[in-house]
mmCIF file of the N, C-alpha and C atoms, coordinates in Angstrom:
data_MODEL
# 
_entry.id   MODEL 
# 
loop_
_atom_site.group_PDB 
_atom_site.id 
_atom_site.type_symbol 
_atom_site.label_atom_id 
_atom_site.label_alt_id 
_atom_site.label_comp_id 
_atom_site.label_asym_id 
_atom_site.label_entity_id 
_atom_site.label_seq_id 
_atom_site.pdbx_PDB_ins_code 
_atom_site.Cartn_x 
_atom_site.Cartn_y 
_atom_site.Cartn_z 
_atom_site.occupancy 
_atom_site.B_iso_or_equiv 
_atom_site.pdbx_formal_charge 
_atom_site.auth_seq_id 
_atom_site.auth_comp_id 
_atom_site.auth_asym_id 
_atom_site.auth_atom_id 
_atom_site.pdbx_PDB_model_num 
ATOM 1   N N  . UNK A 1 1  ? 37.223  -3.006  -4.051  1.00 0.00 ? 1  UNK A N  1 
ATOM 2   C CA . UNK A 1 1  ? 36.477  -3.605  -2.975  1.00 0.00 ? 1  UNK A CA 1 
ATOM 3   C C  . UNK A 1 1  ? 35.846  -4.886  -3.509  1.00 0.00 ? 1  UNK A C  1 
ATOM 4   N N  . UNK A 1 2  ? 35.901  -5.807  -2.858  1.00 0.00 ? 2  UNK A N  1 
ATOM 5   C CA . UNK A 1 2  ? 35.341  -6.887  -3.416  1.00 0.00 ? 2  UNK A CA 1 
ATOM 6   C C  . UNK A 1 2  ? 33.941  -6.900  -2.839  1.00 0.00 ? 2  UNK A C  1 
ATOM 7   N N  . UNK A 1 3  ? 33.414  -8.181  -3.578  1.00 0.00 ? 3  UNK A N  1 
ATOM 8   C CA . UNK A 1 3  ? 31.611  -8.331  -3.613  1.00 0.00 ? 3  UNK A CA 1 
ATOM 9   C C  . UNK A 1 3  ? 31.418  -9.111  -2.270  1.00 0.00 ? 3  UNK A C  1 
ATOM 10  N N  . UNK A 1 4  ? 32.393  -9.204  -1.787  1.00 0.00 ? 4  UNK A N  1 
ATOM 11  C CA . UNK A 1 4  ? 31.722  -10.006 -0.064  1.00 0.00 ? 4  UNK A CA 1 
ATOM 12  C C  . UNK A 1 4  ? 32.100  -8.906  0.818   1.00 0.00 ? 4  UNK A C  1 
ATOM 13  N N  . UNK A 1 5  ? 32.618  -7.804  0.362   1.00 0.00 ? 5  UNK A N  1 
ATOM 14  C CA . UNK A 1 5  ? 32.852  -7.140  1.493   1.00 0.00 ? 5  UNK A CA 1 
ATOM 15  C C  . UNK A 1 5  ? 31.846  -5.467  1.257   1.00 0.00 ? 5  UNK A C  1 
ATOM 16  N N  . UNK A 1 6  ? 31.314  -5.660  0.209   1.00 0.00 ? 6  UNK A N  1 
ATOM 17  C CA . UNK A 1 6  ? 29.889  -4.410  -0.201  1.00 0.00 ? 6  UNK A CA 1 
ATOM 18  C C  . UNK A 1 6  ? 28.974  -5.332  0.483   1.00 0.00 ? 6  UNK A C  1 
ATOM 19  N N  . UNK A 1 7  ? 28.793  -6.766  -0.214  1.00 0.00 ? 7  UNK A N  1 
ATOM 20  C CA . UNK A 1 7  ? 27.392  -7.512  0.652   1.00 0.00 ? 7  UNK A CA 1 
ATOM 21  C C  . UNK A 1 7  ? 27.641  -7.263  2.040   1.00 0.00 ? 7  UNK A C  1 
ATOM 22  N N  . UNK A 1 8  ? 28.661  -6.931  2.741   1.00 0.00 ? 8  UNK A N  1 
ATOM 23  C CA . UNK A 1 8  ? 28.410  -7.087  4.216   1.00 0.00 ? 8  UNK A CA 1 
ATOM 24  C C  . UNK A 1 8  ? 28.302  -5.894  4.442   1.00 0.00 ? 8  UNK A C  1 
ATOM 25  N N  . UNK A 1 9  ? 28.665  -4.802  3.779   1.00 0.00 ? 9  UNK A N  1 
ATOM 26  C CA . UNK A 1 9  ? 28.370  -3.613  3.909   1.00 0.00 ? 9  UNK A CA 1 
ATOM 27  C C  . UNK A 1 9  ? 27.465  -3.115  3.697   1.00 0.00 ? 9  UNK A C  1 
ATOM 28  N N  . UNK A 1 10 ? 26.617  -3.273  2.636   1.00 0.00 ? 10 UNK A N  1 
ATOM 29  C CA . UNK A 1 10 ? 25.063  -2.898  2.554   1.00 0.00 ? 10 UNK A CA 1 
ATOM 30  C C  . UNK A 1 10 ? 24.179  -4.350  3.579   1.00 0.00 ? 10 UNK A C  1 
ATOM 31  N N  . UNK A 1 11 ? 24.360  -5.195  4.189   1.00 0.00 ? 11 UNK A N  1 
ATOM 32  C CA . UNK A 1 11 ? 23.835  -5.836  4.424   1.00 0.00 ? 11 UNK A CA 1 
ATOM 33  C C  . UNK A 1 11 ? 23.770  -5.060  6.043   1.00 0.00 ? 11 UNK A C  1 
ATOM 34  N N  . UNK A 1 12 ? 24.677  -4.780  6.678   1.00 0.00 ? 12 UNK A N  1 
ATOM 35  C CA . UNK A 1 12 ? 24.914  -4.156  7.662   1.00 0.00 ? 12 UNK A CA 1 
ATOM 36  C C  . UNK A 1 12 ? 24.437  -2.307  8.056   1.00 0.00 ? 12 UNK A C  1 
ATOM 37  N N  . UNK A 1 13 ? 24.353  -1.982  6.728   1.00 0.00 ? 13 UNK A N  1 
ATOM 38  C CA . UNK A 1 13 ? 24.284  -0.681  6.688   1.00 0.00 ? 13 UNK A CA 1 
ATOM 39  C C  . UNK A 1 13 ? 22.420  -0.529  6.816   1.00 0.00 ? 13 UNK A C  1 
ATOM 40  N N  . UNK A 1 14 ? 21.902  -1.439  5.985   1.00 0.00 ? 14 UNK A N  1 
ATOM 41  C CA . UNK A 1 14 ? 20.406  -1.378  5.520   1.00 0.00 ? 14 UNK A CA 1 
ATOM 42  C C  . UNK A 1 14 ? 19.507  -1.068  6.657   1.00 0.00 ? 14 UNK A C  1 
ATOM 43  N N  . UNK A 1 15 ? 19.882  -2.184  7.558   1.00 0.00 ? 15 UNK A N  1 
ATOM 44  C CA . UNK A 1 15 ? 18.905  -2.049  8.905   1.00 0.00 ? 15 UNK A CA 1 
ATOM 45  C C  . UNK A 1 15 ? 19.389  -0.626  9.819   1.00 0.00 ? 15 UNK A C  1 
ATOM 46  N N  . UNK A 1 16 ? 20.522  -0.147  9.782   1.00 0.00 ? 16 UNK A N  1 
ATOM 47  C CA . UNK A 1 16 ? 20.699  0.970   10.530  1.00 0.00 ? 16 UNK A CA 1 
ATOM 48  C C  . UNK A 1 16 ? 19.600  1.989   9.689   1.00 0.00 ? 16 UNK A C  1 
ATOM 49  N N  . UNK A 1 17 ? 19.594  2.282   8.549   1.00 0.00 ? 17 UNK A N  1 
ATOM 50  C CA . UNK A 1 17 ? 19.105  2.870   8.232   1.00 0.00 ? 17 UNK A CA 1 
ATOM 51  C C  . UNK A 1 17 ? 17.814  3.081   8.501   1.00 0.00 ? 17 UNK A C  1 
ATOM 52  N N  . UNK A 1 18 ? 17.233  1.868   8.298   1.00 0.00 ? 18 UNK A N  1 
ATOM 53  C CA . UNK A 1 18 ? 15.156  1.320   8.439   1.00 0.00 ? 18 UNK A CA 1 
ATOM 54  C C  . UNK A 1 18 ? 15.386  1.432   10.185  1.00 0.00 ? 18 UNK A C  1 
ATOM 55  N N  . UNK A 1 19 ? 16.160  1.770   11.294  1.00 0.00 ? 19 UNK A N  1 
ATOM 56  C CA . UNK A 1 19 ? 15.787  2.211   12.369  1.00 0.00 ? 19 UNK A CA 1 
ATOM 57  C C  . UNK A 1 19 ? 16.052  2.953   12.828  1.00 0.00 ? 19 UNK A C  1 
ATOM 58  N N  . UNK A 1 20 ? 16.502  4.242   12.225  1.00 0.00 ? 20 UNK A N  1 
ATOM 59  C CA . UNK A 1 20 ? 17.300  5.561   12.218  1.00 0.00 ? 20 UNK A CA 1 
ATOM 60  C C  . UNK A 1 20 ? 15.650  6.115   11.959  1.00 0.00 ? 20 UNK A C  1 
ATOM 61  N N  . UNK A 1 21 ? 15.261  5.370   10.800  1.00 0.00 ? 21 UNK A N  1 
ATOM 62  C CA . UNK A 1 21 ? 13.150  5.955   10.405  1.00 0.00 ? 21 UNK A CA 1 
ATOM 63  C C  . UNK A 1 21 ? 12.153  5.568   11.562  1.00 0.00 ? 21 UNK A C  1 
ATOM 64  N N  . UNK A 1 22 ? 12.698  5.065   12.422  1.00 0.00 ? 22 UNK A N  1 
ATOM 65  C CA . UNK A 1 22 ? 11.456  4.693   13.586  1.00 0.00 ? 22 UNK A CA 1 
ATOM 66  C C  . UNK A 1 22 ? 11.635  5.517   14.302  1.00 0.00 ? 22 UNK A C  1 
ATOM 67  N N  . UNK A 1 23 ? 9.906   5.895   15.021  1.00 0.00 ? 23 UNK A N  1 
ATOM 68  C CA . UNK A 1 23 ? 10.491  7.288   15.593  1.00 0.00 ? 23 UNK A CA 1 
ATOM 69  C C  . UNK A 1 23 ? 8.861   7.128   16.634  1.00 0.00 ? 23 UNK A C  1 
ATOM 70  N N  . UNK A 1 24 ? 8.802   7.463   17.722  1.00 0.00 ? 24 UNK A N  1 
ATOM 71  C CA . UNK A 1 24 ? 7.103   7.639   18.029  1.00 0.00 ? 24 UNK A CA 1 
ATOM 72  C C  . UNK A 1 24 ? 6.751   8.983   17.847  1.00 0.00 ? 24 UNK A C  1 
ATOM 73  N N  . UNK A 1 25 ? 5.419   8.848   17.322  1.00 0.00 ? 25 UNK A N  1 
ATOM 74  C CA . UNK A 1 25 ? 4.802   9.513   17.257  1.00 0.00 ? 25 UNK A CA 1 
ATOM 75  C C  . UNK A 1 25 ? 4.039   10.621  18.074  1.00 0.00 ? 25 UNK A C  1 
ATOM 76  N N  . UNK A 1 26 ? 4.212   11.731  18.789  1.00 0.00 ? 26 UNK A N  1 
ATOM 77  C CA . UNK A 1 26 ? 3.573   12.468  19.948  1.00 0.00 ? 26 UNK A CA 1 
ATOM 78  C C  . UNK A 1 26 ? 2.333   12.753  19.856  1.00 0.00 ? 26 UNK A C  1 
ATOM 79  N N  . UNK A 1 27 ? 1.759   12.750  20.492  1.00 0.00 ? 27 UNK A N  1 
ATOM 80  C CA . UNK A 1 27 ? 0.087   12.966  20.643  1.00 0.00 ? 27 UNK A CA 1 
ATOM 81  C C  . UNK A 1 27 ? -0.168  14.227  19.834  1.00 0.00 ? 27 UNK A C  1 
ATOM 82  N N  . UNK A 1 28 ? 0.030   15.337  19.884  1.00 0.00 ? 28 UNK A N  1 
ATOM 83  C CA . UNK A 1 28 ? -0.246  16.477  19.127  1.00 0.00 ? 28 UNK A CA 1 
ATOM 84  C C  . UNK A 1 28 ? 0.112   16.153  17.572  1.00 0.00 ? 28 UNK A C  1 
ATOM 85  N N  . UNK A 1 29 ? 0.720   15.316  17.286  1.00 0.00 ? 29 UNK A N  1 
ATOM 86  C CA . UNK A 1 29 ? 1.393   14.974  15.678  1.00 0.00 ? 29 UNK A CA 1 
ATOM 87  C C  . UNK A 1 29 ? 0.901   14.023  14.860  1.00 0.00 ? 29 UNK A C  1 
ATOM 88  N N  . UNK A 1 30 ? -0.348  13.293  16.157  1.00 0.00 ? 30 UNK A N  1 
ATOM 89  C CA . UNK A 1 30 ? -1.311  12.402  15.073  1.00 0.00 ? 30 UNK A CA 1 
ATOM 90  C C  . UNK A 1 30 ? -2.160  13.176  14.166  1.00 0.00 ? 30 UNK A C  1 
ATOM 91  N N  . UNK A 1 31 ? -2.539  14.420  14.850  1.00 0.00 ? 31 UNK A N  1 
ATOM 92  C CA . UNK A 1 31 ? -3.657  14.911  13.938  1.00 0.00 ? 31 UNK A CA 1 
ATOM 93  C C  . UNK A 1 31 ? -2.957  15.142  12.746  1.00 0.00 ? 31 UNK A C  1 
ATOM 94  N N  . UNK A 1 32 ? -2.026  15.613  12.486  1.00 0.00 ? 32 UNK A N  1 
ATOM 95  C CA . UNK A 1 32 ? -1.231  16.029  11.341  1.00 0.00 ? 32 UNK A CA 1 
ATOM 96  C C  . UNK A 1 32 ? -1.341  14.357  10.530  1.00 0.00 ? 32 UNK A C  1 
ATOM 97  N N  . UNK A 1 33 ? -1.560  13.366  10.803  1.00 0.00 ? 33 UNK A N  1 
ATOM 98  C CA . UNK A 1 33 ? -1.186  12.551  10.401  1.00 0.00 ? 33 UNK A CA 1 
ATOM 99  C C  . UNK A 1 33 ? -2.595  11.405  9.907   1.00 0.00 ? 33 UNK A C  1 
ATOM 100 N N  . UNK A 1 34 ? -3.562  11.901  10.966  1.00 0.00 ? 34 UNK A N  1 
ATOM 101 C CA . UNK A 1 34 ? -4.503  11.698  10.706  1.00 0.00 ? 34 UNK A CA 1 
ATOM 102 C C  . UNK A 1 34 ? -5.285  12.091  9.281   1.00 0.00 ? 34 UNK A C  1 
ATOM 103 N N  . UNK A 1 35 ? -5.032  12.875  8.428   1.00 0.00 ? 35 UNK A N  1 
ATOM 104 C CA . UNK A 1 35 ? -5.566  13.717  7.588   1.00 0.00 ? 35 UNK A CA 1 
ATOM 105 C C  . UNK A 1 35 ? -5.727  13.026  6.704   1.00 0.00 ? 35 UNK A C  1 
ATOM 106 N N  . UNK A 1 36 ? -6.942  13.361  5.609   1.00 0.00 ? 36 UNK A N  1 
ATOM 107 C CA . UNK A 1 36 ? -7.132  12.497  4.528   1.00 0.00 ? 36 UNK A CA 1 
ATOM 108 C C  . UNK A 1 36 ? -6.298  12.569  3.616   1.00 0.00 ? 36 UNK A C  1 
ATOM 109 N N  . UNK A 1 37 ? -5.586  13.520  3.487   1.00 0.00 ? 37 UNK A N  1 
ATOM 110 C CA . UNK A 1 37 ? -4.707  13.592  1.806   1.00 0.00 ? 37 UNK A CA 1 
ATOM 111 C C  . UNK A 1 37 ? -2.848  12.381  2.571   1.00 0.00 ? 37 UNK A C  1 
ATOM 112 N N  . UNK A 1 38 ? -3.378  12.121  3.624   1.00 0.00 ? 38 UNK A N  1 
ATOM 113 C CA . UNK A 1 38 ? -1.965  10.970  4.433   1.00 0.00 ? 38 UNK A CA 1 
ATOM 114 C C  . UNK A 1 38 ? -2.602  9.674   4.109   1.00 0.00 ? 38 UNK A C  1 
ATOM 115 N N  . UNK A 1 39 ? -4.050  9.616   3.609   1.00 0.00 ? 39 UNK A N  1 
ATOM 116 C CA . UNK A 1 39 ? -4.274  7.814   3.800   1.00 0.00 ? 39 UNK A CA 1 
ATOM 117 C C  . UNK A 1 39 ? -3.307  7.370   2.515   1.00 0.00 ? 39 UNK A C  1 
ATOM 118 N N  . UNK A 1 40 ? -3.577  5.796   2.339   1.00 0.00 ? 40 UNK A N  1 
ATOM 119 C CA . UNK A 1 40 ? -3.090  5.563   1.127   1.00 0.00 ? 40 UNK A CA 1 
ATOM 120 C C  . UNK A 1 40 ? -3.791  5.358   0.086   1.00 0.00 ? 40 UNK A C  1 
ATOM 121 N N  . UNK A 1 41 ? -5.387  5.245   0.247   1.00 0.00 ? 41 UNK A N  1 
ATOM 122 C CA . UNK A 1 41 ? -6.259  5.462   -0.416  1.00 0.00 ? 41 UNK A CA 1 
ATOM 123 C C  . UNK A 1 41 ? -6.857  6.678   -0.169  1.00 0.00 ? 41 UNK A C  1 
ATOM 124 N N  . UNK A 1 42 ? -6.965  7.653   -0.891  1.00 0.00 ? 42 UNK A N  1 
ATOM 125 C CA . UNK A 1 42 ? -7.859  9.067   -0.543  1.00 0.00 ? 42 UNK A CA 1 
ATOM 126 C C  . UNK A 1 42 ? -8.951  8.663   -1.218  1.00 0.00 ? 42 UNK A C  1 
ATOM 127 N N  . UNK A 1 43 ? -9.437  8.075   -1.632  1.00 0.00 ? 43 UNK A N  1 
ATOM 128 C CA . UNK A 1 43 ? -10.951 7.814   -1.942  1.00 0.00 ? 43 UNK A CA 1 
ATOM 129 C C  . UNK A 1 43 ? -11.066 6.654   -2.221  1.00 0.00 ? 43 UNK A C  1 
ATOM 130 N N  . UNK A 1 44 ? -11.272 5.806   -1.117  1.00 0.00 ? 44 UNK A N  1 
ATOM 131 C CA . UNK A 1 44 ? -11.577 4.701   -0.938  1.00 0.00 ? 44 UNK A CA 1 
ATOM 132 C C  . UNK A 1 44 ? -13.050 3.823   -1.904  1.00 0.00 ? 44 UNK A C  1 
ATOM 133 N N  . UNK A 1 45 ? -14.187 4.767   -1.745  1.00 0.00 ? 45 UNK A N  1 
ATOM 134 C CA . UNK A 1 45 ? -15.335 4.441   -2.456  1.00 0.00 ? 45 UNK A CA 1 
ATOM 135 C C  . UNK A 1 45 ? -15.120 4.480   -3.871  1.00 0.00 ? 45 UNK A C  1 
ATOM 136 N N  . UNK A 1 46 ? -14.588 5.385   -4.533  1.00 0.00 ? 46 UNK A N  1 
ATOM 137 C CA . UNK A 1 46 ? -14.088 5.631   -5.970  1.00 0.00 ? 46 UNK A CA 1 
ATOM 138 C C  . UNK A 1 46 ? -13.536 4.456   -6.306  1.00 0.00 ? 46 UNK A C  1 
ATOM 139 N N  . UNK A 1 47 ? -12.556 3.814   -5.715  1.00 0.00 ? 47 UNK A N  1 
ATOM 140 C CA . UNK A 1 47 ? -11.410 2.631   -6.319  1.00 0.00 ? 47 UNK A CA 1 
ATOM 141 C C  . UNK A 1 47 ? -12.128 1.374   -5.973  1.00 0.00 ? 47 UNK A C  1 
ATOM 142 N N  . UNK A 1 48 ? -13.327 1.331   -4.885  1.00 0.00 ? 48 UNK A N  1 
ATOM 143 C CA . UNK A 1 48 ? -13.883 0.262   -4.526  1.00 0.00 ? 48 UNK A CA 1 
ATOM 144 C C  . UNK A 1 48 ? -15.043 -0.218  -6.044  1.00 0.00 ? 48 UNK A C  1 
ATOM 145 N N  . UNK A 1 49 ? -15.820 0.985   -6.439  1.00 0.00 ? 49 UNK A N  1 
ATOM 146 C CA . UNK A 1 49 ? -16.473 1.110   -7.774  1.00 0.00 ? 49 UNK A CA 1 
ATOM 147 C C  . UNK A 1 49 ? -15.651 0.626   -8.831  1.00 0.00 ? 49 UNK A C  1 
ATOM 148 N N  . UNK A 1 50 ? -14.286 1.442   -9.058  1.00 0.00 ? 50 UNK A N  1 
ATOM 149 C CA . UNK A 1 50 ? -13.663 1.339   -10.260 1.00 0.00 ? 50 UNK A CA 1 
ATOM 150 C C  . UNK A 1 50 ? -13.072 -0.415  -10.153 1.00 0.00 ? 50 UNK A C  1 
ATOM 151 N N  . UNK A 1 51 ? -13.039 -0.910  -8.906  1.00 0.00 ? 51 UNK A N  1 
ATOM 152 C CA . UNK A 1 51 ? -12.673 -2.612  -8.971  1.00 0.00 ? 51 UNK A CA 1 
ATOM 153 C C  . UNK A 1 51 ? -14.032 -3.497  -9.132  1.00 0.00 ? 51 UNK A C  1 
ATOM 154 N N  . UNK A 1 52 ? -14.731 -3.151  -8.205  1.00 0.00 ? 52 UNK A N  1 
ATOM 155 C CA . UNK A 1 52 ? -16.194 -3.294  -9.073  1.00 0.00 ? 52 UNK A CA 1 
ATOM 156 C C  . UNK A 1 52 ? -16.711 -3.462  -10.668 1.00 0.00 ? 52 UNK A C  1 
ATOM 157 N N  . UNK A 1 53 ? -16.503 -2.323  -10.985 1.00 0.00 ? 53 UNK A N  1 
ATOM 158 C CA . UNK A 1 53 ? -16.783 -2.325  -12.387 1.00 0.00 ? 53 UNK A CA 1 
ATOM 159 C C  . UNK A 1 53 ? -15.497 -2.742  -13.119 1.00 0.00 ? 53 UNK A C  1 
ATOM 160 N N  . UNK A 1 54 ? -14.327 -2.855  -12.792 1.00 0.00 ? 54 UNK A N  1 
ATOM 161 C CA . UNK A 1 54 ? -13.469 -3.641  -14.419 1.00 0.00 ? 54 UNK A CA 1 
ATOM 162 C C  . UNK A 1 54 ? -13.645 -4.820  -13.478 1.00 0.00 ? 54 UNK A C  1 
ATOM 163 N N  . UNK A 1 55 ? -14.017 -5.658  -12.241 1.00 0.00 ? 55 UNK A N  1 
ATOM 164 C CA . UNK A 1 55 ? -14.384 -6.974  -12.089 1.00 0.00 ? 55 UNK A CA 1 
ATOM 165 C C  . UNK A 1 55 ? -15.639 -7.379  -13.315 1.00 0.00 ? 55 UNK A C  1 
ATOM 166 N N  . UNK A 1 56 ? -16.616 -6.630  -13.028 1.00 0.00 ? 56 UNK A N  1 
ATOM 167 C CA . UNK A 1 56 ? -17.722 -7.383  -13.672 1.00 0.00 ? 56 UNK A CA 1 
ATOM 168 C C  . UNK A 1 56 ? -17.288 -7.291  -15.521 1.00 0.00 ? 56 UNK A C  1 
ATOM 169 N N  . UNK A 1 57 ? -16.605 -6.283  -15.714 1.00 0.00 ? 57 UNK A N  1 
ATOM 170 C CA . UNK A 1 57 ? -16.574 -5.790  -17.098 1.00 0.00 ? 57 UNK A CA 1 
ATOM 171 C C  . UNK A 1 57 ? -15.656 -6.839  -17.794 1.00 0.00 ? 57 UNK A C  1 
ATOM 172 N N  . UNK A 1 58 ? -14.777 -7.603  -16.896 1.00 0.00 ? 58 UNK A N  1 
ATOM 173 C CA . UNK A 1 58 ? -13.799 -8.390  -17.071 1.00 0.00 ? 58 UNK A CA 1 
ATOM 174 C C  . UNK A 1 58 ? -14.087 -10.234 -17.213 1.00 0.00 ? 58 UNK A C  1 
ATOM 175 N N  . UNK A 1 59 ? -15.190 -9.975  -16.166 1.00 0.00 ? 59 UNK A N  1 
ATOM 176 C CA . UNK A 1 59 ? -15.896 -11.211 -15.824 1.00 0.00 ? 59 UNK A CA 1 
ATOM 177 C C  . UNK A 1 59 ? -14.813 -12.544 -15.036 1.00 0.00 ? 59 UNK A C  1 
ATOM 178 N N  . UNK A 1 60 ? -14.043 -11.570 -14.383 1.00 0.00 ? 60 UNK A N  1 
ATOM 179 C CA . UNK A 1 60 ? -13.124 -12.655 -13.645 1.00 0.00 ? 60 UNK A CA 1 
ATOM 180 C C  . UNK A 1 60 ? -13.536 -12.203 -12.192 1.00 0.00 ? 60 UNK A C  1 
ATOM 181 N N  . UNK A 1 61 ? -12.594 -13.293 -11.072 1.00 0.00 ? 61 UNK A N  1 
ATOM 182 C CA . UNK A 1 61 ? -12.715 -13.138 -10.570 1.00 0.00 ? 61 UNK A CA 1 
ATOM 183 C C  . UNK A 1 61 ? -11.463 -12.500 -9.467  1.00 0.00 ? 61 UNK A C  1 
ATOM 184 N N  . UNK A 1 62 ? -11.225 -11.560 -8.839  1.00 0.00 ? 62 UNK A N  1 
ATOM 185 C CA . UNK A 1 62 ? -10.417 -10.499 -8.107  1.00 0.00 ? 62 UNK A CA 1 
ATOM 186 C C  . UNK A 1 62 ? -10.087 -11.058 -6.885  1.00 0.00 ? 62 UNK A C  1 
ATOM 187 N N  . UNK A 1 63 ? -9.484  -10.349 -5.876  1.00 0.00 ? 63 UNK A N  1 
ATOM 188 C CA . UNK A 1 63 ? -9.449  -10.776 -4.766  1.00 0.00 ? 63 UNK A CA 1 
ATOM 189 C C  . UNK A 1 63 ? -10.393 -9.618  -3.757  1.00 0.00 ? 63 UNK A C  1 
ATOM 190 N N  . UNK A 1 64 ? -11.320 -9.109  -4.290  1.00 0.00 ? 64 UNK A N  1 
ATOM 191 C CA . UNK A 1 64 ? -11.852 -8.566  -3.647  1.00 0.00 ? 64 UNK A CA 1 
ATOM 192 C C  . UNK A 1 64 ? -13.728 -9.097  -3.685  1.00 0.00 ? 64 UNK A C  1 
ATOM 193 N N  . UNK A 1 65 ? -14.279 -9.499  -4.527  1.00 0.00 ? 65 UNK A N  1 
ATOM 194 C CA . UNK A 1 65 ? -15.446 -9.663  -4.719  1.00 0.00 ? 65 UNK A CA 1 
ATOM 195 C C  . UNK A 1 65 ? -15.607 -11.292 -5.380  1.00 0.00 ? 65 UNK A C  1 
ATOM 196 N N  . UNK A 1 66 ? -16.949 -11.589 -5.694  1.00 0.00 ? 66 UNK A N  1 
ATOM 197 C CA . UNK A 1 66 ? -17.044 -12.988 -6.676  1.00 0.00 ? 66 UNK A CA 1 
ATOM 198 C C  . UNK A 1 66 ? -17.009 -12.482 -8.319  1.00 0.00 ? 66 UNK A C  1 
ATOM 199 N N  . UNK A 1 67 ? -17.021 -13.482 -8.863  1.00 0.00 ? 67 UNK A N  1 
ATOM 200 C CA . UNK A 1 67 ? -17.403 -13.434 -10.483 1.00 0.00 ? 67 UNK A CA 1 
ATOM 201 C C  . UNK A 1 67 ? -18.609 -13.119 -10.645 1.00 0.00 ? 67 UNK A C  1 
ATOM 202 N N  . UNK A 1 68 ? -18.241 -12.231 -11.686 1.00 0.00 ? 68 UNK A N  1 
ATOM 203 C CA . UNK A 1 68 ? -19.592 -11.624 -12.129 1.00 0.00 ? 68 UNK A CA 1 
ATOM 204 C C  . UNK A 1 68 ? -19.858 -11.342 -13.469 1.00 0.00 ? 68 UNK A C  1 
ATOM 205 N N  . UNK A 1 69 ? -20.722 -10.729 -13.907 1.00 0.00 ? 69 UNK A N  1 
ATOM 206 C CA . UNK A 1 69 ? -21.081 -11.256 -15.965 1.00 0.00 ? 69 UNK A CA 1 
ATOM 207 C C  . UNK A 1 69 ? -20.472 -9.903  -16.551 1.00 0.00 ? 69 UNK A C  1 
ATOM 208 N N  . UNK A 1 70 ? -21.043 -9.819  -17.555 1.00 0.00 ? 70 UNK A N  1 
ATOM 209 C CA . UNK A 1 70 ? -20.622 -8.348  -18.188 1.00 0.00 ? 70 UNK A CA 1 
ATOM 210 C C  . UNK A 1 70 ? -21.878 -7.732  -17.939 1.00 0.00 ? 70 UNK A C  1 
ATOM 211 N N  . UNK A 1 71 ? -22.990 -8.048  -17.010 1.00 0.00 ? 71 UNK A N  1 
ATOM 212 C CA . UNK A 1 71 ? -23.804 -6.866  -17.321 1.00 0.00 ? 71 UNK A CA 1 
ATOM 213 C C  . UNK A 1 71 ? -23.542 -5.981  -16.226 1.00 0.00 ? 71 UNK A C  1 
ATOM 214 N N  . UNK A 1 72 ? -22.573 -5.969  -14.969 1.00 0.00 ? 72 UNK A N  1 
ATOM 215 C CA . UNK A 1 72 ? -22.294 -5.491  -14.238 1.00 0.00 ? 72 UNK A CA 1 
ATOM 216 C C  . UNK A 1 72 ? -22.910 -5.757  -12.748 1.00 0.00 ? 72 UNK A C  1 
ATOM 217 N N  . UNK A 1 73 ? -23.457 -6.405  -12.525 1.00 0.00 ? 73 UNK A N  1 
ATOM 218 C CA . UNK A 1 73 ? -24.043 -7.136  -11.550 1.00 0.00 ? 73 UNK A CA 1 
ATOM 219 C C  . UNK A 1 73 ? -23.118 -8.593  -10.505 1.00 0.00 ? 73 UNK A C  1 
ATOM 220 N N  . UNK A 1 74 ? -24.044 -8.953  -9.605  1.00 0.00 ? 74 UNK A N  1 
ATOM 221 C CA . UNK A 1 74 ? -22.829 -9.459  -8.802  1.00 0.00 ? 74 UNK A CA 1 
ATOM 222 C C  . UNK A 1 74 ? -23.269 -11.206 -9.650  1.00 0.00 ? 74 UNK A C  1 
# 
């Protein structure tokens, strides 16, 4: 098989696939979905601290907060 005729084949194949996965969702099946162990952060406050603290510990600046020193402060 040659390489222009796999590129058109995975090129063609890819998107069937990524909309074969779309699907709606039914009202009774959010709650299932709703749940904390489904976010993508399950502890949001924990990772907000832990960027917090290696920001200041680092003394750069993130895309989440300003520069800050090593004593841990803003």
């Amino acid at each position: 098989m040659t390489l222009i005729k796999l590129t058109s084949r995975m090129l063609l194949l890819t998107p069937m696939i990524i909309l074969v996965a779309c699907t709606t969702v039914q009202p009774w099946e959010r709650g299932n979905l709703a749940k904390p162990h489904m976010a993508l952060d399950p502890y949001p406050l924990q990772s907000a601290l832990r960027a917090h603290n290696y920001g200041s510990r680092e003394a750069a600046a993130g895309g989440n907060s300003a520069q800050g020193g090593g004593c841990g402060c803003y």
